[in-house]
C-alpha positions in Angstrom: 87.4 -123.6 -16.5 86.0 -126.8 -17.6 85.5 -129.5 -15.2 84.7 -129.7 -11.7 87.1 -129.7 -9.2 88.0 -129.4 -5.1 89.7 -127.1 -3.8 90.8 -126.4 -0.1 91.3 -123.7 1.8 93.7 -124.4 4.6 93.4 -123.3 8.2 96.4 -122.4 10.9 97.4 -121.1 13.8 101.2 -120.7 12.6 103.6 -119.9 15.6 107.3 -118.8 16.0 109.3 -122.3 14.9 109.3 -122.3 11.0 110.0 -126.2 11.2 107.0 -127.0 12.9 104.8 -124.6 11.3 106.4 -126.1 7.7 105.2 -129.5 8.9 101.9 -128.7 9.8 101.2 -127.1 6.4 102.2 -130.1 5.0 100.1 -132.5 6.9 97.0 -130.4 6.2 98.3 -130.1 2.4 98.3 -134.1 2.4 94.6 -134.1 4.2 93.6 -132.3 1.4 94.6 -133.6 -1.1 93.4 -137.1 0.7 89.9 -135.5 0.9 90.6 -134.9 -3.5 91.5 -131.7 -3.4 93.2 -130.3 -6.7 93.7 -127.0 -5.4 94.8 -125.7 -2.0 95.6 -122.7 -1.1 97.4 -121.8 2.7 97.1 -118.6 4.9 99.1 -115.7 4.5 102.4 -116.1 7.1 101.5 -120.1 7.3 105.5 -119.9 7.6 106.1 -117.8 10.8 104.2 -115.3 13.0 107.1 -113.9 14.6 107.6 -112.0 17.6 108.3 -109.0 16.0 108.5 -107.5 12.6 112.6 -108.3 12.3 111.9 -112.0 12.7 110.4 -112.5 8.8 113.5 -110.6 7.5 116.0 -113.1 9.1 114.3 -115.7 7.8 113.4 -114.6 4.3 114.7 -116.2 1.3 115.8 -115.6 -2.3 113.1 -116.3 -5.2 113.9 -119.6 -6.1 116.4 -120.4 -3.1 115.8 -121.8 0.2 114.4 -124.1 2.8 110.5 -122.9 3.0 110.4 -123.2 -0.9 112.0 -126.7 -1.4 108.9 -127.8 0.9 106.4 -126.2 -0.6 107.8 -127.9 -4.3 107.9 -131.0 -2.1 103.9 -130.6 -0.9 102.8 -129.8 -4.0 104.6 -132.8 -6.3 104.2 -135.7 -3.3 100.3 -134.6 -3.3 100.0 -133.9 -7.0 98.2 -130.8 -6.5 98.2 -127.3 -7.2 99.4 -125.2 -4.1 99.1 -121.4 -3.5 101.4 -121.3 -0.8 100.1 -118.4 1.6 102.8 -115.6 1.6 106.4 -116.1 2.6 109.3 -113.6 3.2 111.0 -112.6 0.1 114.3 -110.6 0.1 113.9 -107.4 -1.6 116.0 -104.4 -2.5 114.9 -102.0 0.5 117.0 -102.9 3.4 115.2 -104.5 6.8 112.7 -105.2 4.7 111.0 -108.2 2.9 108.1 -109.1 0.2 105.2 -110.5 1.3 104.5 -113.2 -1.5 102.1 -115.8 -2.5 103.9 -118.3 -4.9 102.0 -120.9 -7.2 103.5 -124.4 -7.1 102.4 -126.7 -10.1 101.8 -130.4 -9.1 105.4 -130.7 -10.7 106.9 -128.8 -7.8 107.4 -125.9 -10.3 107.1 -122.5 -9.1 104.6 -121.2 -12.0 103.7 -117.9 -10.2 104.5 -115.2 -7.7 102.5 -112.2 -6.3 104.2 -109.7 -4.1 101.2 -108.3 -1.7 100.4 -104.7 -3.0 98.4 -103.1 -0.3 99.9 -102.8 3.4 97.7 -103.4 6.3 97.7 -100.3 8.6 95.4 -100.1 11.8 95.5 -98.6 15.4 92.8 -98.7 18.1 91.6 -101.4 20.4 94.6 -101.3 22.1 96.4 -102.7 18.5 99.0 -101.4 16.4 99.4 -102.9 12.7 102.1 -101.2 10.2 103.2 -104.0 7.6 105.1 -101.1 5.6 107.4 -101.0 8.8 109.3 -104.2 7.6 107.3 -105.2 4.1 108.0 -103.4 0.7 104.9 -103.4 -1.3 104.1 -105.0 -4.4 103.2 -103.4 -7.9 101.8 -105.8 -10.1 98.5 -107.2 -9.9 98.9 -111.1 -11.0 96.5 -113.7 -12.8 97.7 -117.3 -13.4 96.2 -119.8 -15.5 96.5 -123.2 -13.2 95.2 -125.7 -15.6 92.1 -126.4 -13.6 90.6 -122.5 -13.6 91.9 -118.6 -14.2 93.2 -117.7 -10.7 93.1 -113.9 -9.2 95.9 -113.4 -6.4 94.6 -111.2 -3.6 96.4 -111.0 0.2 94.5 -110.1 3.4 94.2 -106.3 3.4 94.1 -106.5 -0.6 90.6 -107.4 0.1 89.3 -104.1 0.8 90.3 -103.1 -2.3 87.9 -104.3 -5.3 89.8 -102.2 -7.7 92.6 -104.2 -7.8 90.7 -107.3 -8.9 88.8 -105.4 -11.9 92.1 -104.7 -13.3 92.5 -108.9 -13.6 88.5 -109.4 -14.1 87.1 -111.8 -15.7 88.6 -114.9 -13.6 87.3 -118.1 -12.5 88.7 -118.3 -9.1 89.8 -115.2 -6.2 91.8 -116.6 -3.8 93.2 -114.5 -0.7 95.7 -116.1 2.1 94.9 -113.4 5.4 95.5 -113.7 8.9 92.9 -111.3 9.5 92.3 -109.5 13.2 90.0 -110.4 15.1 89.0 -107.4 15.8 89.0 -106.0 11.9 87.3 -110.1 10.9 84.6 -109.6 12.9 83.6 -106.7 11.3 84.4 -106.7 7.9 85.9 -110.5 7.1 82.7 -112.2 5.7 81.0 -109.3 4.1 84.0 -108.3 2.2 84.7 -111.7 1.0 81.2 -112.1 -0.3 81.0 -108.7 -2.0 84.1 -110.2 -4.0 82.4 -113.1 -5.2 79.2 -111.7 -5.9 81.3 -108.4 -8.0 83.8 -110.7 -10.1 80.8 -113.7 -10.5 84.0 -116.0 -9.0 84.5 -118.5 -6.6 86.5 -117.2 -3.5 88.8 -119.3 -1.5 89.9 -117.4 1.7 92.3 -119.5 4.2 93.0 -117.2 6.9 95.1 -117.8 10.2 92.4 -118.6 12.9 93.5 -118.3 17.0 95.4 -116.7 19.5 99.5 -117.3 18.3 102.6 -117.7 20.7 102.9 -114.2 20.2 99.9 -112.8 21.4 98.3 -111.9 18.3 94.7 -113.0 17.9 93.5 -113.8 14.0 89.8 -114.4 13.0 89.9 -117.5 10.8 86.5 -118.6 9.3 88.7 -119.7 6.5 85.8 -120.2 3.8 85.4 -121.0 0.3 82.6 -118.8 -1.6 80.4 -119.4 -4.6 79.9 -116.8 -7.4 76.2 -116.3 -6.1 77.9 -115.2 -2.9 77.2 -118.2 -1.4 79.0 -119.8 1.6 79.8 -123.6 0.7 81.9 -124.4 3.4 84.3 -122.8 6.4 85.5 -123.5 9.7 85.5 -120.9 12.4 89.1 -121.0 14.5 91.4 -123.6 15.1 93.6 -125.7 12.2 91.7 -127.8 9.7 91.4 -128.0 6.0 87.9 -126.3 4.3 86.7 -128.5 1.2 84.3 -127.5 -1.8 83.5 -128.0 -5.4 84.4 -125.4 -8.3 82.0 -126.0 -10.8 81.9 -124.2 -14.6 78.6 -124.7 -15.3 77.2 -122.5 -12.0 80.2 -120.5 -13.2 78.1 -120.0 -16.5 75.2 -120.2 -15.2 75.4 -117.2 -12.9 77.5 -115.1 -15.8 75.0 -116.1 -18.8 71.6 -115.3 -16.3 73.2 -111.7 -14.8 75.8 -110.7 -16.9 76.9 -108.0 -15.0 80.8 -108.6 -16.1 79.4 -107.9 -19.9 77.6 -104.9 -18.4 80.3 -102.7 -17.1 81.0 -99.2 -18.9 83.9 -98.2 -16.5 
């Protein structure tokens, strides 16, 4: 990394019309990138939070093919940014089932990079049940992509909770995980886990999480927030849509790095 930059984490509240949920994105995209954001990065299922687990299937798409990923070219090349476009429904080779990706749009429109989500989010209790492998096939390879501006790590939601995945792509300039979080699970653990992150891997974290109670029912925890490598909180917003703004800068990159070198310290 070797300028500054801004980079945006975007906030939703996505509900069960793709359309709609497509146009939104794209108007917070644009306020981003209005604000002089170069990088922006949407919430896991900014695309659809269905009804049930079938709905993502009948809408998922071919890599390369399809409605939701012409506008997410479209976003990216009419705002000239780089966009890490949450997670959408992928077809995959398990039938009734879907990937849950993150793809990497270059200011081109080009589709530079894809990460299938590797860890499945399980969870029972509160009156909730969660079972993503129900109707998601899980991802095997951990992904790092180069975006011009920094060295990107690709997390998703429940991949959080597991640092060992980002060791394996260590050292990177920027984490960035698209969640729709519980509430009930963000309360708890949302804030503390991101930090830990940032202070581990000496990165900046962007988190954009889904952040309200959907059309279905479902209640996420937003505080979509973007984190320095000090473990810092620059900036976040607690629920409700809206676009979270802060500058990635190299030389507190280095600074924190060069005074604690903790990456250069590690034996295992």
């Amino acid at each position: 990394m070797k300028q500054k930059f801004i980079a945006a984490a975007v906030q939703m509240v996505s509900g069960t019309d793709v359309a709609a949920n497509l146009a939104t994105a794209a108007r917070l995209v644009a306020e981003a990138a209005a604000a002089g954001a170069r990088f922006v990065v949407l919430p896991e299922y900014f695309c659809l939070m269905g009804r049930q687990d079938g709905d993502k299937v009948a809408i998922s798409e071919e890599l390369g093919h399809g409605p939701m990923q012409a506008a997410l070219a479209a976003m990216a090349h009419d705002n000239q940014v780089w966009l890490a476009a949450g997670t959408i429904p992928l077809r995959c080779p398990e039938p009734g089932k879907v990937f849950n990706s993150t793809l990497v749009f270059d200011p081109a429109g080009q589709q530079v990079a894809r990460y299938d989500k590797i860890h499945l989010f399980g969870y029972t209790g509160n009156g909730e049940r969660y079972c993503e492998s129900d109707s998601i096939q899980a991802g095997s390879t951990p992904v790092k992509v180069d975006i011009g501006l920094a060295e990107v790590a690709c997390g998703i939601c429940y991949d959080l909770r597991f640092p060992e995945l980002f060791r394996q792509l260590a050292p990177f300039d920027v984490m960035i995980l698209p969640a729709a979080f519980t509430a009930t699970t963000g309360e708890a653990h949302w804030e503390v886990l991101l930090r830990a992150r940032a202070i581990e891997n000496q990165c900046y974290v962007i988190a954009s999480g889904q952040g309200g109670t959907h059309e279905n029912g479902r209640k996420t925890h937003g505080q979509s927030m973007i984190i320095d490598p000090w473990g810092r909180i620059l900036a976040q917003q607690a629920l409700g849509e809206g676009v979270v703004l802060a500058e990635i800068d190299p030389a507190l990159l280095h600074s924190v790095r060069s005074g604690l070198p903790a990456l250069a310290h590690r034996v295992l």
